[in-house]
C-alpha positions in Angstrom: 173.6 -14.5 13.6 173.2 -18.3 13.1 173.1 -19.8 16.6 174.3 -16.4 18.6 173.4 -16.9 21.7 173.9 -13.6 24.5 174.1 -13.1 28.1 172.7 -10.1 29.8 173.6 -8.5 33.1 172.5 -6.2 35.7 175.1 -4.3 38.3 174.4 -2.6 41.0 176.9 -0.7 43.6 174.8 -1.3 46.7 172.8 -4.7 48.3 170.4 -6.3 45.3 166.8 -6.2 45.9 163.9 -8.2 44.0 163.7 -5.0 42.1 166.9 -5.5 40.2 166.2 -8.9 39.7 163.1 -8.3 38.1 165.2 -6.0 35.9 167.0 -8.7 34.8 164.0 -10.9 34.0 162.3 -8.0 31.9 165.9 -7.8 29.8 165.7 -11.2 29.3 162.1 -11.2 28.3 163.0 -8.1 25.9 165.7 -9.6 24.0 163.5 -13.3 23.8 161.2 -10.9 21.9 163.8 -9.6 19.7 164.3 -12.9 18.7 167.6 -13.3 20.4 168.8 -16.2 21.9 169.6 -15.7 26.0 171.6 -18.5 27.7 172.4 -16.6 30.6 171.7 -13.5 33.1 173.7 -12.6 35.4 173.1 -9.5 38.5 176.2 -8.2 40.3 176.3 -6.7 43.6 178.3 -6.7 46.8 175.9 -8.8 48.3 172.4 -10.4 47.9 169.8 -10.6 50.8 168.3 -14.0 51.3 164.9 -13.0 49.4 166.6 -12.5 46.4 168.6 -16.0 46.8 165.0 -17.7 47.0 163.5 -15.5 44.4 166.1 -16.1 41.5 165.4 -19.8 42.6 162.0 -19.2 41.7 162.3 -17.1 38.4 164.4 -20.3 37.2 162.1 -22.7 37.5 159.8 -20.7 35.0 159.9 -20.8 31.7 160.4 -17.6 28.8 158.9 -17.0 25.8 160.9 -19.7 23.4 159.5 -22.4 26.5 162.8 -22.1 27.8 164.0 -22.0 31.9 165.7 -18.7 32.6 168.6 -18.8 33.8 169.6 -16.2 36.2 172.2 -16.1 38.3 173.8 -14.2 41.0 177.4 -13.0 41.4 179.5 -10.2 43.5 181.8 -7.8 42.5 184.5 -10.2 44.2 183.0 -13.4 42.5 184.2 -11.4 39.1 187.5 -10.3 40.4 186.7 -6.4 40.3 188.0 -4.7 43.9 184.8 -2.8 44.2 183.9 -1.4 47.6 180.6 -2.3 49.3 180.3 1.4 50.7 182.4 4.5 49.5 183.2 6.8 51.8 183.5 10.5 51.5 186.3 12.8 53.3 
């Protein structure tokens, strides 16, 4: 595994919270303890509420276990391409 290096991600079908993002920190905090080397995490929902905006700005200013900045960042469904409704409606 000589200079593997992985990226982690957290998807959810409805609005992120700061619940999902702290999710993704604790990943990212598990594998740094594994010894694994984490460049990137990445939390995929329709849409993320201005609290979470200001709080991954937050998490990456702080620093993991290996003294490194995390590196969080937020995406959508359409940001990735994948035609994946925000609500889904039954008949």
């Amino acid at each position: 595994h000589f200079n593997e290096t992985s990226q982690i991600y957290e998807c959810k079908k409805d609005e992120s919270n700061g619940h999902d993002l702290y999710q993704l920190k604790l990943y990212w905090d598990a594998m740094v303890l594994d010894k694994e080397k984490v460049t990137k995490g990445f939390l995929i929902a329709p849409k993320h509420s201005t609290s979470v905006k200001l709080l991954v700005e937050y998490i990456n200013k702080l620093k993991d276990g290996n003294s490194n900045c995390y590196n969080l960042k937020l995406k959508t469904w359409k940001d990735e391409n994948i035609d994946y409704p925000e609500k889904i409606i039954s008949k």
